[in-house]
C-alpha angles and dihedrals in degrees: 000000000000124000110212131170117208129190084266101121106270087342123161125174120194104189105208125163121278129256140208089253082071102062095100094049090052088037079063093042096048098055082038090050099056091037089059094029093035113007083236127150106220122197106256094213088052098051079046087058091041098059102037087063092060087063094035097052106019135203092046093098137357129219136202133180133200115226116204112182094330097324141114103232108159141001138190132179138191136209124193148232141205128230114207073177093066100010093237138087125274112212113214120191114236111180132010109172124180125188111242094241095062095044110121100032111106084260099118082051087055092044091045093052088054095044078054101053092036080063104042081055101055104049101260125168101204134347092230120173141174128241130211097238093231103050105102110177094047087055097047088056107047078054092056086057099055108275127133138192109281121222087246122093100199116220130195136208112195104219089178114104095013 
């Protein structure tokens, strides 16, 4: 767990991992998530599906929530992947998802700083993530923090509905 307190009046936000009594609320974050990142419409029965695999076969994904005075109020997860390259794990980030009401308060750099230690413990080569290209402000963001653009364009090849 990490206690951090942000320029959001009398915010603090205490980051724990996340429980299965939280599946409706990232369920929530997640459509809200690709709306804002995407403007994408997700199918609420298959983000269902999706998170309730991270708690039935860890460790696919983690999850982690921020509490501000009792609330939900963000979330973020990581899977990872192994380099036969480097012989480690890579951690991505997979979701970092902030209310709109706490935007703007320092909140995605403290989650970001956990995500990183998170990381250093657990034997990580590298927090890499992917951004939507158009979304400006995440990325932004993720720069300010310290990430750059990677050599690797990734590509994608959509095997649903063949």
């Amino acid at each position: 767990m990490c206690a951090d307190t942000a320029a959001h009046p009398a915010a603090t936000y205490l980051i724990r991992p996340a429980e299965v009594a939280d599946s409706q609320t990232l369920v929530s974050f997640t459509i809200a998530e690709a709306l804002d990142a995407e403007r994408r419409s997700l199918i609420r029965t298959d983000v269902q599906r999706g998170v309730a695999g991270a708690f039935l076969t860890p460790p696919k994904v983690r999850y982690w929530v921020v509490e501000s005075q009792g609330a939900l109020v963000g979330s973020c997860s990581i899977v990872t992947e192994w380099s036969n390259f480097r012989g480690g794990d890579y951690w991505w980030i997979q979701s970092l998802y902030i209310v709109p009401e706490h935007r703007g308060t320092g909140l995605v750099d403290i989650m970001l700083r956990h995500l990183v230690q998170e990381a250093k413990a657990g034997g990580a080569l590298d927090l890499r993530l992917y951004g939507f290209n158009t979304n400006a402000r995440a990325l932004r963001a993720y720069q300010r923090f310290g990430f750059r653009e990677s050599p690797y364009l990734i590509l994608t090849k959509s095997l649903v509905g063949e």
